[in-house]
N, C-alpha and C positions, 0 to 999 in steps of 0.2 A: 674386534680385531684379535685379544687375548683368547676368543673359543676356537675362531678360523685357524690360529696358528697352534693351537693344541689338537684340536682336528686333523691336521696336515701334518703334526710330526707322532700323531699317535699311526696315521693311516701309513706314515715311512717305517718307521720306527719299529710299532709296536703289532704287526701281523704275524699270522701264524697261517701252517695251509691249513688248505677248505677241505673240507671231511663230507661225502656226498652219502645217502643214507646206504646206497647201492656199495660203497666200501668198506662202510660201516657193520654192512649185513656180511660181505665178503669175506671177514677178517672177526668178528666176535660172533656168530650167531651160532649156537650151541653153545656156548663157554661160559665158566664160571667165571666170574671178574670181580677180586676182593677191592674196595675203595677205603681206604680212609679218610676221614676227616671229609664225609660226605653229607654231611646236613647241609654246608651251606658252602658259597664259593666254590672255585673250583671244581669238588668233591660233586658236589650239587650238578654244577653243569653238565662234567663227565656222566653222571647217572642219566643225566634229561638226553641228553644224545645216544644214550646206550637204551633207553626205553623202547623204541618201536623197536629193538631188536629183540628176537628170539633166542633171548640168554639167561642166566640166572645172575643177580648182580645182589654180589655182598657188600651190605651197606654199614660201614663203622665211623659210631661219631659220638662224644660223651651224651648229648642229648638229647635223650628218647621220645622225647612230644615230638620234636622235629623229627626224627627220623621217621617214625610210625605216619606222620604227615604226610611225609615224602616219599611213603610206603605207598600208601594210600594214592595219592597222585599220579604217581607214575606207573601204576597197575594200571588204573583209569584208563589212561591216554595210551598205554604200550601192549606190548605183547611180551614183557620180560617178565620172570616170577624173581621176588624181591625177599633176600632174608637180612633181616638187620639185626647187630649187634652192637649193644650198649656198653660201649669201654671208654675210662678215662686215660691215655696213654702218656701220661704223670705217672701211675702208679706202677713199682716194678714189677708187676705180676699182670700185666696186662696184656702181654705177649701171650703166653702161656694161658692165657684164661681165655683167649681169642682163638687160640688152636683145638682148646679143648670144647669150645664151642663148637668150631667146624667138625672136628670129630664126630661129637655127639650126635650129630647132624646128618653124618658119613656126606661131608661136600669137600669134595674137591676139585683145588682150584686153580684155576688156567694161567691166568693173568693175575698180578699182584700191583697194586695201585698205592704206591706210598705217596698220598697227598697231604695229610696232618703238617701240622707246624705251629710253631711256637714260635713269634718274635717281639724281642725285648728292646726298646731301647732305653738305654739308660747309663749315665757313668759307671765304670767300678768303684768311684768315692762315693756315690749312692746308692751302690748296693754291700756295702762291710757289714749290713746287720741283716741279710735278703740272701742269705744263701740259696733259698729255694728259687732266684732267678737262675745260677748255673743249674741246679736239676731238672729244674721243669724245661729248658728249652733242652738239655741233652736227652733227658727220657724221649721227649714227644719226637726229635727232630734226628737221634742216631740211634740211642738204645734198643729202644721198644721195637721201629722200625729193621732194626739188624736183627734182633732176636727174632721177631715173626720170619722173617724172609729165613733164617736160618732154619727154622720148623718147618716151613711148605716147601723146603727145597726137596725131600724127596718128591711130594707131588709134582712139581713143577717140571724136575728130572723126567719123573714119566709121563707127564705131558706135554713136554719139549716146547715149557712155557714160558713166560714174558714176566720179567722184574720193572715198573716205571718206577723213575723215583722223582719228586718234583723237587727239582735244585733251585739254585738261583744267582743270577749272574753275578751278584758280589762274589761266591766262591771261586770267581777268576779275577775278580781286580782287588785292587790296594783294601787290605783291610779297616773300614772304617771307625775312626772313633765313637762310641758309647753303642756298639753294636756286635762288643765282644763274647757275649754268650749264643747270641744267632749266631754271629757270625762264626765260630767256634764248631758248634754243634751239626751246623749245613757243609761243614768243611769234613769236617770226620765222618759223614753220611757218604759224601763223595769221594774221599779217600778210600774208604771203606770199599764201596762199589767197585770202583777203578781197579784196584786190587784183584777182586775179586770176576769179572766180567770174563779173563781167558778162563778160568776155573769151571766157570756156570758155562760157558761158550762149548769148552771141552766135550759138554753131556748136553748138549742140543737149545741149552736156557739162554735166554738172550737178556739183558740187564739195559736199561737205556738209562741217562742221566738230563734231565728236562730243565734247562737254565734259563728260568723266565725271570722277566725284566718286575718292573712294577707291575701290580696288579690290581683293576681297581676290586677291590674285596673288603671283606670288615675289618680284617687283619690290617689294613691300612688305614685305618680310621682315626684311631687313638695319636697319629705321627700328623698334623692339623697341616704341617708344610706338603703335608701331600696333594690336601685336596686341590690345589690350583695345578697340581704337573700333571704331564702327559701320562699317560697308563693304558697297559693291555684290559681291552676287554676282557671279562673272565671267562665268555663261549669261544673266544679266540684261544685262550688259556687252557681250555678243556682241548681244545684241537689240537694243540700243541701236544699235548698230552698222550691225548690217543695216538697222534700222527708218530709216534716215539716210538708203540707196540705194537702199530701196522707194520711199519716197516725194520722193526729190528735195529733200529738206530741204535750207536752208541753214548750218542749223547743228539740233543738236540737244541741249536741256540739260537737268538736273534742273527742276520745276516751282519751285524756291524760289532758282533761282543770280542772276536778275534784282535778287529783293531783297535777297539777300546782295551783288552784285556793287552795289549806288545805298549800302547800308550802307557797304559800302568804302570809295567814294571818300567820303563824308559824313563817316567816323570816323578819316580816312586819317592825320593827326595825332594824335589819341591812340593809335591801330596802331601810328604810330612809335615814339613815347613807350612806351608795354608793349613793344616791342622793344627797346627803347634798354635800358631798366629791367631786362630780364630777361638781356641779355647781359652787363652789368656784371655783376651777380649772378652771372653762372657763372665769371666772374672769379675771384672770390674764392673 
């Protein structure tokens, strides 16, 4: 009974449109499409549906066996030519070392794919000796990802290209306890964006903001209360994705996150109070 009804509220819940490969070819084929955080998840998926097309797809993920793997693979089975780039986007030069890459390269690039992410959970009373929990999720999740997009925007400019960026529905509801450095870091990504989107719009760039729910991914694996909840498939998640840079969306969310997000702010004091309540309790 507990699979049926996970079943049933992932197929309400947790869809994304259907991406057919004839729209696919429509909309990326010629283009260069940078990815981050594409070894696995997500990143991974996006790259497997971009594969039978006739495109060049820039592949960035800290870890080079996988990606070279996935190099390899996806040559195989597609018709896309694959250049991959080994960055850890922790470190603050990783912007900068990724542009000077494409440079070097002479690639320029159509589409910009901000998939990476960084999430922590954890109290701030366990983290007072863990500073590198605020860095690493701001480098991976605003920084890095702002400063790159800052560098390709002259390309993007002349190729009256596509910004994705993959959000997530937290950064419209109540901010949750021990989720302060994600949750922080995905906030100032979309701020960021928001801001910026008449700016890029102005000179033909289009910026979408992608707010997906759960995902089943590795990045959710370490949180153990996950593994029994409902979650988007990750080829769902790639569609979502893509479906953001087809259509010049500016943002793209679940059909139910609007009422979830006006429930929010509405209940945002009892939210507190059931937080309040529950973390005493783990006190004890």
């Amino acid at each position: 009974m507990k699979k049926i009804l996970k079943q049933f509220c992932e197929s309400l819940f947790f869809q994304a449109p259907s991406l057919s490969v004839v729209t696919l070819k429509q909309h990326f084929e010629n283009k260069t499409i940078l990815i981050t955080g594409a070894s696995y998840g997500i990143g991974e998926a996006c790259a497997t549906l971009l594969a039978p097309i006739q495109c060049q797809l820039v592949l960035i993920a800290r870890s080079t066996d996988k990606l070279t793997a996935l190099q390899k693979q996806l040559t195989q089975q597609g018709q896309c030519q694959i250049e991959i780039i080994s960055a850890d986007l922790y470190q603050p030069t990783a912007a900068e070392d990724i542009f000077q890459h494409l440079k070097a390269k002479n690639i320029q690039v159509d589409i910009l794919i901000h998939n990476a992410g960084k999430s922590i959970q954890r109290s701030v009373w366990e983290s007072l000796d863990r500073p590198q929990d605020i860095d690493r999720t701001i480098h991976i999740n605003y920084i890095n990802p702002a400063q790159l997009t800052r560098l390709l925007l002259p390309d993007l400019k002349m190729a009256q290209g596509k910004v994705v960026i993959v959000s997530t529905i937290n950064a419209k509801l109540f901010a949750p306890p021990l989720w302060s450095n994600y949750q922080a870091s995905k906030t100032a990504m979309q701020q960021w964006i928001l801001s910026i989107q008449p700016e890029l719009a102005a000179y033909g760039v289009s910026a979408s903001l992608i707010y997906l729910p759960l995902v089943r991914t590795r990045m959710i694996e370490p949180t153990k209360q996950y593994n029994q909840m409902p979650a988007m498939q990750v080829q769902h998640a790639a569609q979502a994705v893509l479906s953001g840079a087809i259509h010049h969306q500016r943002q793209w969310q679940p059909w139910w996150l609007p009422f979830a997000s006006v429930l929010s702010k509405v209940f945002a004091t009892p939210i507190y109070y059931f937080y309040l309540h529950w973390l005493k309790r783990k006190q004890n």
